[in-house]
N, C-alpha and C positions, 0 to 999 in steps of 0.2 A: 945875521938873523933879524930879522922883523920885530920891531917895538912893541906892537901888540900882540907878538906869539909870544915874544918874550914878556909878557906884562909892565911894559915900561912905554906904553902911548903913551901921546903928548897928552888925552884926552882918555886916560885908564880906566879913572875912577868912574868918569858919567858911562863911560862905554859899558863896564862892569853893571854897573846898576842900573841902565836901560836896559842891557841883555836880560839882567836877569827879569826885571819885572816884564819885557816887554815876549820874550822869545822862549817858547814854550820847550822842553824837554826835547819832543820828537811831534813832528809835522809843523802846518803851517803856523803862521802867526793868525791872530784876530784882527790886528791893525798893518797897516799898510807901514810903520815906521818900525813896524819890528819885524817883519818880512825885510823889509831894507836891512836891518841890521843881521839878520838873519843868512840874507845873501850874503852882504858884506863878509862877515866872518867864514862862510864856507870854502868863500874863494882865497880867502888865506890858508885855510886851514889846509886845501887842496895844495897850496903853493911851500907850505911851512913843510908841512906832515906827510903829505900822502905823494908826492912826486909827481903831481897831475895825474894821475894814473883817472878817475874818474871823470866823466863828462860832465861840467858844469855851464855848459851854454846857458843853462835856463835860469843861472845865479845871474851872469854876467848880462847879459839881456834884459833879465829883471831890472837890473841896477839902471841899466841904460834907459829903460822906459818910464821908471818912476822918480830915481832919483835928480832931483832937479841940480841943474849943472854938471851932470856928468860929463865929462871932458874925451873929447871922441879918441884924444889920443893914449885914454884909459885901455878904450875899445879896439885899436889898432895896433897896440903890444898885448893884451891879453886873448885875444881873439885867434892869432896862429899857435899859440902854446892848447888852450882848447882843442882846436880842430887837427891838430899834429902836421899842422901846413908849414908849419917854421917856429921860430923862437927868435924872441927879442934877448938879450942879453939879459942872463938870471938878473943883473941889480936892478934894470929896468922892471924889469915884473915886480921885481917886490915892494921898490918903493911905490910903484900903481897900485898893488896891495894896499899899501900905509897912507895914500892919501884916498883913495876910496873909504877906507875906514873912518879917517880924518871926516872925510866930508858927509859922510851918513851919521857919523853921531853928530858935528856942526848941523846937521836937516834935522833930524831927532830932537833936539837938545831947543831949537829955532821954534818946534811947536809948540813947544811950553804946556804940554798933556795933552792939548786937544790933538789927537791922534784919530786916524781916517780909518774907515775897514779896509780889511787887507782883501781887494778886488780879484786875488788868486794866488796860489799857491807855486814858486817860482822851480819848482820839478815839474810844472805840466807844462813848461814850457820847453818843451821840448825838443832834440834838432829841429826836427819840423817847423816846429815853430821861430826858431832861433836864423835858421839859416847854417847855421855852426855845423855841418855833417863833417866828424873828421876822417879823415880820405881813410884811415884803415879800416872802417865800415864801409866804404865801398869800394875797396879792394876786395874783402872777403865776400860782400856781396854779389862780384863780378865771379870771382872764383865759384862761390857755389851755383851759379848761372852757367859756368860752364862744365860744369860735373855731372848738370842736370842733364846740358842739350847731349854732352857728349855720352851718357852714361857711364862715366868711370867716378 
């Protein structure tokens, strides 16, 4: 299980106490370093808790555009579990969890308050926006194209 699902990051205490002052309840953050934390955490939480079952392209994307350093091959094992194109091996996912986390509260922690507005909100980045379409959305897409033309 995951250090940070399990409350035992390397980097617990600042991660807790940025979250909390920095990542609001429910919707976006004000600053751009709590939206990063914001992502950070959803895609764990997606990976810990919920079995992927949700589309988080727009976390993962997020992360990649803003957070500095993000390492492409964060993007390259978490990106077919997303889209249901394939899957890297569960322990690979999670430790790209644990160091994603890692490295957005080391971004976090690096600004020392002066925190930037949050330029967007990392749900309206959506497939669309992502790239990330997972293929069972255009499976079912295709299918109801042909129910249309065929009429059944």
């Amino acid at each position: 299980m995951g250090k940070y699902w399990s409350h035992e990051g390397p980097q617990q205490a600042a991660y807790d106490r940025l979250h909390g002052e920095l990542v609001p309840r429910s919707g976006p953050c004000e600053t751009l370093e709590g939206e990063l934390l914001r992502a950070a955490g959803k895609i764990g939480y997606e990976f810990y808790n919920n079995a992927e079952i949700n589309n988080i392209s727009g976390c993962l994307y997020f992360l990649r555009e803003y957070l500095p350093g993000f390492k492409e091959a964060w993007w390259d094992t978490l990106a077919p579990h997303i889209t249901g194109r394939g899957y890297a091996p569960r322990e690979n996912a999670y430790q790209c969890c644990e160091e994603i986390v890692d490295a957005t509260v080391s971004h976090v922690l690096s600004r020392n308050g002066h925190y930037q507005p949050n330029p967007e909100d990392m749900h309206d980045l959506r497939v669309e926006a992502t790239g990330l379409e997972p293929e069972w959305e255009e499976a079912e897409e295709e299918e109801e194209e042909e129910k249309m033309d065929y009429g059944t």
